[in-house]
C-alpha positions in Angstrom: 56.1 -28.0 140.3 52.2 -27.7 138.8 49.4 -30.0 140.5 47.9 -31.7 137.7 44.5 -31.6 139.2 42.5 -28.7 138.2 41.2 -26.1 140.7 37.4 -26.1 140.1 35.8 -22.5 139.9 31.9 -21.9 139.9 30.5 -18.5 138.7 27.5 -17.2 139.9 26.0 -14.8 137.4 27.3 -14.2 133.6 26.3 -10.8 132.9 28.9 -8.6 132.2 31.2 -8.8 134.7 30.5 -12.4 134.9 31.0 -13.4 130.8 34.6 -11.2 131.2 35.7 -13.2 134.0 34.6 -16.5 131.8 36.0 -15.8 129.3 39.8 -14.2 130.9 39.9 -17.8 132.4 39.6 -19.5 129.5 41.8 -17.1 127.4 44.6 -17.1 129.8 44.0 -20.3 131.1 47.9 -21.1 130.8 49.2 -17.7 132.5 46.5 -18.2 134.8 47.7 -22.0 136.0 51.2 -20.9 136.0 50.6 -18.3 138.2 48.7 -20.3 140.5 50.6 -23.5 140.2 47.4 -25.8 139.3 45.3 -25.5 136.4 41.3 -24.2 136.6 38.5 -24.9 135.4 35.5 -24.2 135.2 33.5 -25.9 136.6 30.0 -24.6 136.3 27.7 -21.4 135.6 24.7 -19.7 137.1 22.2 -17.9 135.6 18.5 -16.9 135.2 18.2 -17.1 131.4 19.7 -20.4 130.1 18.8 -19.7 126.7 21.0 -16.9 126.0 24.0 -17.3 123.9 26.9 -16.8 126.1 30.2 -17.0 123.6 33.3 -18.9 125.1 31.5 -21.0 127.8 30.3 -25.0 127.2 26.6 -24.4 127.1 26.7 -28.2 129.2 28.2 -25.5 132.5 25.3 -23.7 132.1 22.8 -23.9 135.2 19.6 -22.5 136.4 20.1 -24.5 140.1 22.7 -22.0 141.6 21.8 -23.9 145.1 22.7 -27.2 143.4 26.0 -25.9 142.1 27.4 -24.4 145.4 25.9 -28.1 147.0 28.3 -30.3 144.3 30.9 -30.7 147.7 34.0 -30.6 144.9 34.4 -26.6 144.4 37.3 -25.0 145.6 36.5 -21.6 144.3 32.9 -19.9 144.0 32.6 -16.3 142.1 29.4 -14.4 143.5 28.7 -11.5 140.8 24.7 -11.8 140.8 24.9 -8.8 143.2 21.6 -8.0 145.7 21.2 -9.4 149.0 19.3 -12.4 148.4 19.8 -15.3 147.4 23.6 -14.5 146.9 23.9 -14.4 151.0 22.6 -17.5 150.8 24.7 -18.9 148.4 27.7 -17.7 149.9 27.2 -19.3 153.2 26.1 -22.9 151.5 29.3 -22.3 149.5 31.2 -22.1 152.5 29.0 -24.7 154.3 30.4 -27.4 150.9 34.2 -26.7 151.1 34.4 -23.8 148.5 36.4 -20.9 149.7 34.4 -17.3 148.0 35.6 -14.1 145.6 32.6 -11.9 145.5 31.7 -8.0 143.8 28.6 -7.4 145.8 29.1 -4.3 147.6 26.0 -4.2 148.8 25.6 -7.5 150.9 29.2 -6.8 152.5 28.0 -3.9 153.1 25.0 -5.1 155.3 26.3 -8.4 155.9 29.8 -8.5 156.0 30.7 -9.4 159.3 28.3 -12.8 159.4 29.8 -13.5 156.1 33.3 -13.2 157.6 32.2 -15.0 160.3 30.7 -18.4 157.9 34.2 -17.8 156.3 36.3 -18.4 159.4 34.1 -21.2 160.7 34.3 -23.2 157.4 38.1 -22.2 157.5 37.5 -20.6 154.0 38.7 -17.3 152.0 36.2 -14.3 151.4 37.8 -11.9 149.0 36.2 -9.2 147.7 38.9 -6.5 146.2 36.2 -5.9 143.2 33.3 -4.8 145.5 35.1 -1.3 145.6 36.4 0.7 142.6 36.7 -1.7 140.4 40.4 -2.4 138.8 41.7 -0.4 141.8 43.9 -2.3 143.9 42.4 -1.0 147.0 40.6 -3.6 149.6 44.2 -5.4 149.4 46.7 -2.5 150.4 44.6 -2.0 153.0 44.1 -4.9 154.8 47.7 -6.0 153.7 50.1 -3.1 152.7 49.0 -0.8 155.8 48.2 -3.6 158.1 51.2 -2.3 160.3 50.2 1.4 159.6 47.3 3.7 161.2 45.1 4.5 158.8 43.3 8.3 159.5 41.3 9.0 156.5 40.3 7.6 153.3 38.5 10.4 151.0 37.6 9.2 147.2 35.6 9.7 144.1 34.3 5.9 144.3 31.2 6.0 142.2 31.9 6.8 138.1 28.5 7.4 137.1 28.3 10.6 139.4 31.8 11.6 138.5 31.6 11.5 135.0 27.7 13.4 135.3 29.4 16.0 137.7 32.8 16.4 135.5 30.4 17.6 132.2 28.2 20.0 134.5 31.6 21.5 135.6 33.3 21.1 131.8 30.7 22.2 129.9 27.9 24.5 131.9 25.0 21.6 131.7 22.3 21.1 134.2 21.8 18.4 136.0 19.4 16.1 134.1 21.4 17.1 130.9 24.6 16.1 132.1 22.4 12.6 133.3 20.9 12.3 129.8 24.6 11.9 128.3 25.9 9.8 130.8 22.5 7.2 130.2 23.2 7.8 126.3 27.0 6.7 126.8 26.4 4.1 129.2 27.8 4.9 131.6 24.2 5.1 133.9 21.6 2.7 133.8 17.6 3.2 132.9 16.9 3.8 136.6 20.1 5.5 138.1 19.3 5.9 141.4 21.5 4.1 143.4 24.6 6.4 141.8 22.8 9.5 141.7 21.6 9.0 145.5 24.8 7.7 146.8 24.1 4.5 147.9 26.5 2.6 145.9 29.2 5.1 146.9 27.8 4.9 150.3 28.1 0.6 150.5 31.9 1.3 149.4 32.1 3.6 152.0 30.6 1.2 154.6 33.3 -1.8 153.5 36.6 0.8 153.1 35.5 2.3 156.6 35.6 -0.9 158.5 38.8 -2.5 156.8 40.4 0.9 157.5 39.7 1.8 160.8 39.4 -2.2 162.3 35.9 -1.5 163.2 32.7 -3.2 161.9 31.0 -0.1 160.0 27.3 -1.4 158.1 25.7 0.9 155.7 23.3 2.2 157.9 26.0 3.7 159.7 26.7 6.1 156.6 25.6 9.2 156.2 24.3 10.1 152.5 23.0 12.8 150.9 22.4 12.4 146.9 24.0 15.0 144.0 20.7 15.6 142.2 20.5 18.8 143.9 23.9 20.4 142.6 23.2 23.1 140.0 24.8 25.4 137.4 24.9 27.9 139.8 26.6 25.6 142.4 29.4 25.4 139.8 29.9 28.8 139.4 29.9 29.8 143.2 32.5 26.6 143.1 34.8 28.0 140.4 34.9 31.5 142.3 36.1 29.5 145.1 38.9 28.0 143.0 37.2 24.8 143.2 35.1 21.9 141.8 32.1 20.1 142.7 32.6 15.8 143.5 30.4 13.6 145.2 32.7 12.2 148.1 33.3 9.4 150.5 34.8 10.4 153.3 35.6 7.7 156.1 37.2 9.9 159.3 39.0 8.6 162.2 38.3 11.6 164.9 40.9 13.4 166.2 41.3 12.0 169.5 40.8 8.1 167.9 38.0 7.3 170.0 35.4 7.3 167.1 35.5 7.3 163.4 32.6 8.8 160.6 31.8 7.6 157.0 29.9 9.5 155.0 29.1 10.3 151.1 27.8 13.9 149.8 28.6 16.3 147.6 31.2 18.6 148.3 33.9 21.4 147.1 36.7 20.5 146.7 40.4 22.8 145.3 41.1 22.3 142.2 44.8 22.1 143.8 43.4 19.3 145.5 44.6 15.4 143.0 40.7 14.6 143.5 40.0 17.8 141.1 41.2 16.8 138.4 39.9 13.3 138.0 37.4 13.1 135.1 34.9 11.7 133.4 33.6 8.1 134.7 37.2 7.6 136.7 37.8 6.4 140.5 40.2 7.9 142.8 40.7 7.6 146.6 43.2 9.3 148.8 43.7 7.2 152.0 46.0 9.4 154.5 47.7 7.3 157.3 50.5 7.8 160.2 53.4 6.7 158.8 53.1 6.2 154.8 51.8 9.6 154.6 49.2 10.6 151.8 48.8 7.6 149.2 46.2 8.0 146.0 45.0 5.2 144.1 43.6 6.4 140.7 41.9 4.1 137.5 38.7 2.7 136.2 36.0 2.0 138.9 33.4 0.1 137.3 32.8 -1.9 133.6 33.8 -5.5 132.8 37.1 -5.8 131.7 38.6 -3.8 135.1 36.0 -5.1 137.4 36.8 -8.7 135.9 40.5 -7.8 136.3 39.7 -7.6 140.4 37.4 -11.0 140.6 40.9 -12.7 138.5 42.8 -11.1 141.1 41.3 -12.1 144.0 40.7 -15.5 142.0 44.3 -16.1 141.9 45.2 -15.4 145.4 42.4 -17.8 146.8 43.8 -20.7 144.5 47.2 -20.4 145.9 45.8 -20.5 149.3 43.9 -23.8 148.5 47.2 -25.1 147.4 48.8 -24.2 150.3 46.0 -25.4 152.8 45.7 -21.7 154.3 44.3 -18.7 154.1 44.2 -15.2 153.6 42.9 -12.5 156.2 40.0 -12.3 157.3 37.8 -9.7 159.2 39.9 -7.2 161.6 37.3 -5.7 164.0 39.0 -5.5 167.0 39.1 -1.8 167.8 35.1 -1.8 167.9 35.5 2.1 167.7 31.7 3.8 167.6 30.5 5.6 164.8 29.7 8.7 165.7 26.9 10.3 163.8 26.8 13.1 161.2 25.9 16.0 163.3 29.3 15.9 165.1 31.4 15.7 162.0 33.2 18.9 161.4 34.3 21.0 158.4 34.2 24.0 156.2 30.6 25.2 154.8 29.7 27.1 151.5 26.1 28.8 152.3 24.5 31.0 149.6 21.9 33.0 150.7 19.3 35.1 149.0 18.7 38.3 151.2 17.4 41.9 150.8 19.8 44.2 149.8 19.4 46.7 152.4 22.0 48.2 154.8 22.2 45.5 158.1 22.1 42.2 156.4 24.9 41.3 156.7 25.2 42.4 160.6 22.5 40.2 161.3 24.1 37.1 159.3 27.1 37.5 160.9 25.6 37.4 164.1 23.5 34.5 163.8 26.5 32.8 162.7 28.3 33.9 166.0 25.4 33.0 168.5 25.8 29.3 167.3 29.4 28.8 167.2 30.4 29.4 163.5 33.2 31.6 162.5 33.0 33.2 159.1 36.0 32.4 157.0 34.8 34.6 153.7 31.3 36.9 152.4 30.5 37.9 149.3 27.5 39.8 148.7 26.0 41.2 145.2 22.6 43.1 145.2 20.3 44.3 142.7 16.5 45.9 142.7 16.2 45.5 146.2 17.2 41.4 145.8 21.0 40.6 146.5 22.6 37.0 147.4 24.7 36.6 149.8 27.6 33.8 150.1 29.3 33.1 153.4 32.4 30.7 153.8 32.9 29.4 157.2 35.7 28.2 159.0 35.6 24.0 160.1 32.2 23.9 162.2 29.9 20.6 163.3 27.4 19.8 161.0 24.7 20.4 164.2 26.1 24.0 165.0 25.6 24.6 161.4 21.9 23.3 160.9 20.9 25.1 164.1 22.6 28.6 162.1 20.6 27.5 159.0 17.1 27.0 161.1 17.9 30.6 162.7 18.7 32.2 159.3 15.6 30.8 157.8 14.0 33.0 160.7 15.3 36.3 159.9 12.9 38.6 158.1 15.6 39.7 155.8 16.7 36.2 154.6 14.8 35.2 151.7 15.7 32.0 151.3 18.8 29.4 151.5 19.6 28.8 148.3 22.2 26.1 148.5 24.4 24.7 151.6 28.0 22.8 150.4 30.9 20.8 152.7 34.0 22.3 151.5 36.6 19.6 151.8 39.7 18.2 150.7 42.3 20.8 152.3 
């Protein structure tokens, strides 16, 4: 049987995530109610320019006072997609201070933040849902913090940033540099006027921060990731990659270590097999492998960013917080109880790609080799190529910390013979 009085729903921001959620509710208003049980509506929208025509929504809901709106005391339901750190943290918190129960897409305050906003959540007894904050229309956040709540989640490695992916899939595709490859992506867009925040992995590096602590039950901010940026790869990256067999992604990796007393998040570059499902995910796509005890190897695959499937994640979370309203409870909340440490980058552990220019002389290669062995670093593979006196030299190791191999790298830099590094690459993914 339907409640005849209307769940009330406030949106905070109408930009293009927020207009598509708009204008879904209003569209499939009736789908939407059945669903739930209770009709919404909405009730109100915030924004900075209330002269803009925004098609679909009563120009009476439109609102500069965002603090006003979250203060009405009748909300059930506020959507946060203004993004940033303040005054959305704010808002959130007076939301949950009023009665209204919160479905937010901002990455990077839960990111920073999550665990007080989890915490103003469980003292107001509201919901915080934010399935949307990660790769978009993925079902992600939800499977795991529901589906493998009884499982033990290991690792979660994914391609959770579209911009890079679809800038990194043309340089591999099509032979472009770097800034080429960014022009098109900025022409299509798919990156904005200042695309920083992809290109340097910090938006992939806030995703990693959130999957990280949902995974592994541990509270994991985004200071605790390690990030390293892709506007380094080359052309001739690429080419050393496809010798390999592989391709070149910019990854999140969130680790728990071997003996489960620690776990690692971290976003780089890195090759990866092109037998490897991550390979072959193009273009502006998402993808995330999360490996676990019992279920095995699981990959969720789709659209990570853009209104329609980021929308499609706010309407889903949306939906599960008004049943929960209806049926006085709610949903879960934070799971930090295994408090495990994050170790940091230099004891992570895998497989290297080192080119090296060199002189091509006889005993180059002795001394490589054994600067690799004084610090701990098995060779896996060399190939070497000389010309004129000049040669370059690639070396494949076996899985080594990321501190015995800086310490290899300082010591090669040292050797007359070694001309220069040319590029150092994480191998992952096998």
């Amino acid at each position: 049987m339907m409640r005849t009085r209307p769940l009330k729903v406030a949106l905070l921001g109408c930009g293009v995530v927020g207009s598509e959620v708009a204008r879904i509710m209003t569209t499939h208003a009736d789908d939407l109610a059945a669903r739930i049980g209770a009709p919404v509506e909405l009730a109100g929208v915030a924004v900075r320019r209330p002269d803009k025509v925004r098609e679909g929504i009563d120009p009476a809901l439109i609102t500069t006072d965002a603090t006003a709106l979250v203060k009405r005391g009748d909300l059930d339901v506020v959507v946060e997609v203004i993004g940033g750190i303040e005054p959305a943290r704010t808002l959130i918190t007076t939301a949950f201070e009023h009665g209204a129960s919160v479905v937010s897409a901002n990455k990077a305050l839960l990111a920073q933040d999550g665990a007080a906003l989890h915490a103003a959540a469980e003292e107001h007894g509201k919901d915080l849902y934010y399935e949307a904050a990660v790769a978009g229309a993925i079902p992600l956040i939800r499977p795991l913090r529901e589906s493998l709540a009884g499982d033990k989640v290991n690792r979660v490695l994914g391609i959770v940033n579209g911009t890079t992916n679809f800038i990194l899939d043309k340089m591999d595709s099509t032979g472009a540099g770097y800034q080429e490859a960014l022009d098109e992506a900025t022409a299509l867009g798919y990156a904005e006027a200042d695309p920083t925040a992809d290109v340097e992995g910090f938006d992939a590096a806030a995703k990693a921060a959130i999957l990280a602590g949902i995974a592994f039950h541990t509270r994991v901010r985004l200071d605790d990731v390690h990030r390293e940026g892709m506007t380094e790869v080359t052309a001739a990256d690429f080419a050393s990659a496809q010798e390999m067999g592989c391709t070149i992604k910019l990854l999140a990796i969130c680790e728990r270590a071997e003996d489960g007393a620690s776990v690692t998040a971290r976003v780089h570059p890195a090759m990866i097999p092109l037998s490897h499902p991550l390979a072959s995910v193009r273009g502006a796509y998402n993808a995330v492998f999360v490996e676990s005890d019992a279920s095995g190897r699981l990959m969720f695959y789709g659209p990570g960013a853009g209104g329609s499937p980021t929308a499609s994640a706010v309407l889903g979370d949306l939906v599960a917080v008004a049943r929960n309203r209806i049926n006085g409870t709610t949903g879960p909340g934070e799971s930090a109880y295994a408090a495990l440490p994050v170790s940091p980058m230099g004891e992570v552990v895998t497989r290297y790609h080192i080119s090296l220019d060199v002189a091509d002389k006889p005993g180059v290669l002795a001394q490589v080799a054994t600067v690799f062995a004084e610090h701990g670093v098995s060779i896996d593979t060399v190939r070497q190529q000389g010309k004129d006196g000049e040669a370059s030299l690639v070396v494949v190791t076996h899985r080594a910390s990321d501190a015995a191999l800086g310490g290899t790298v300082e010591a090669l830099r040292k050797l007359d013979t070694v001309r220069g590094v040319a590029s150092i690459m994480r191998v992952e993914g096998e």
